[in-house]
C-alpha positions as a Python dict, from the first residue, in 0.01 Angstrom:
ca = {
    (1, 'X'): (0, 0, 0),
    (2, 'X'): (351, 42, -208),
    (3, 'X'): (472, 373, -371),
    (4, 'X'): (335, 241, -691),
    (5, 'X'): (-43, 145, -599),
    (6, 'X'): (-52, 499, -460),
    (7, 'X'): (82, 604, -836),
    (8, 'X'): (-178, 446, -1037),
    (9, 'X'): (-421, 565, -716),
    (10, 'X'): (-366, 881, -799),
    (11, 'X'): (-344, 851, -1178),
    (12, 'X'): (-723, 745, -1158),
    (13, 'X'): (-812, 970, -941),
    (14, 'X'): (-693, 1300, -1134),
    (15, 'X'): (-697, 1172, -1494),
    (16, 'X'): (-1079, 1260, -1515),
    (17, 'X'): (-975, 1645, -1385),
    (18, 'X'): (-756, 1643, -1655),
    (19, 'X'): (-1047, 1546, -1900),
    (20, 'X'): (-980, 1246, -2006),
    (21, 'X'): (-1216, 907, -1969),
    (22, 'X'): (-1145, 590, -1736),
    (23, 'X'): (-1261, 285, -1933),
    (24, 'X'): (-1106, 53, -1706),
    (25, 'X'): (-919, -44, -1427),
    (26, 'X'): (-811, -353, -1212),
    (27, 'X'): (-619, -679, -1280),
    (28, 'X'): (-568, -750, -1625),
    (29, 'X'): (-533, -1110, -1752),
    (30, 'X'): (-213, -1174, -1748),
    (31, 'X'): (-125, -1466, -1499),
    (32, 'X'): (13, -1206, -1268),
    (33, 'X'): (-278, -1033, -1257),
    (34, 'X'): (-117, -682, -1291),
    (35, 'X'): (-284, -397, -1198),
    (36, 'X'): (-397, -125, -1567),
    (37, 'X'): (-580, 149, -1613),
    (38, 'X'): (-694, 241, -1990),
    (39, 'X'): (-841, 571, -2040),
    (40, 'X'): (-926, 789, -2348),
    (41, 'X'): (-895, 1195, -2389),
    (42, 'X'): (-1106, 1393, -2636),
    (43, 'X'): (-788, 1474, -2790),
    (44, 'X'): (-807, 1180, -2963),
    (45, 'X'): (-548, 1001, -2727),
    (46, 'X'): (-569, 666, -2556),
    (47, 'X'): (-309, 533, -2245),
    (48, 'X'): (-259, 214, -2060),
    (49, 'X'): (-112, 193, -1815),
    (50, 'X'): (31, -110, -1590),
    (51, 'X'): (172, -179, -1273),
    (52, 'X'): (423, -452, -1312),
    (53, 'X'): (463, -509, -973),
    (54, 'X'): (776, -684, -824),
    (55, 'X'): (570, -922, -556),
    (56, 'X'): (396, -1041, -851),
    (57, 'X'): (666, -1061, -1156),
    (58, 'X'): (798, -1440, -1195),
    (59, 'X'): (1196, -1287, -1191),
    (60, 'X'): (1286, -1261, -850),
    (61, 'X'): (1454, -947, -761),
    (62, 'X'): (1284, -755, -1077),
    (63, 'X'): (1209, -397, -967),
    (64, 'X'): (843, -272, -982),
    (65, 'X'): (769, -74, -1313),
    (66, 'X'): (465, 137, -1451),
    (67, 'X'): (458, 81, -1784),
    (68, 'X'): (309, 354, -2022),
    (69, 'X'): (186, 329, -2366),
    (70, 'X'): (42, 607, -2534),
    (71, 'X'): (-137, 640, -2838),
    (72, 'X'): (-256, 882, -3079),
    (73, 'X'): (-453, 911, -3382),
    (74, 'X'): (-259, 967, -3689),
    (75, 'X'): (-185, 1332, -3811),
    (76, 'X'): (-236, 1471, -4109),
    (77, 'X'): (-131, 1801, -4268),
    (78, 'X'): (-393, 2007, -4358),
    (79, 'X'): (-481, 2070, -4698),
    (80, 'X'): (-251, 2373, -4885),
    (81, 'X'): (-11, 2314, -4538),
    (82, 'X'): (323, 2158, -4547),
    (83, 'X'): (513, 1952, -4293),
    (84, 'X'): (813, 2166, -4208),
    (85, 'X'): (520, 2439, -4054),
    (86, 'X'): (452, 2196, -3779),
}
């Protein structure tokens, strides 16, 4: 198993300690089949995450990458707050 499998192993194996929720994981549907993960935190945060594996990537020679995106839910100051506090 590459460096990388062992990463996202790990990531979804100690995500859940960290509190946040697995909703998925395995291949997604790209043609390459990459490996994700998608979880969700009570803090209102969502992540997916990929392994763009290098065996699997149509560019030979293209390094294997996890790819992060992380998103939040908008913030808004609170009422009788300003911006520059925060």
């Amino acid at each position: 198993m590459s460096d990388m499998k062992k990463a996202m192993e790990r990531l979804r194996e100690g995500l859940p300690a960290k509190g946040w929720t697995i909703t998925s994981y395995g291949p997604d549907r790209s043609p390459s089949k990459s490996l994700e993960l998608t979880a969700v935190s009570p803090k209102k945060f969502s992540v997916s995450i990929r392994l763009l594996d290098r065996t699997r990537r149509p560019r030979p020679g293209a390094p294997s990458m996890i790819y992060v995106d992380l998103t939040s839910e908008c913030f808004q100051v609170p009422k009788n707050k300003t911006a520059d506090k925060y």
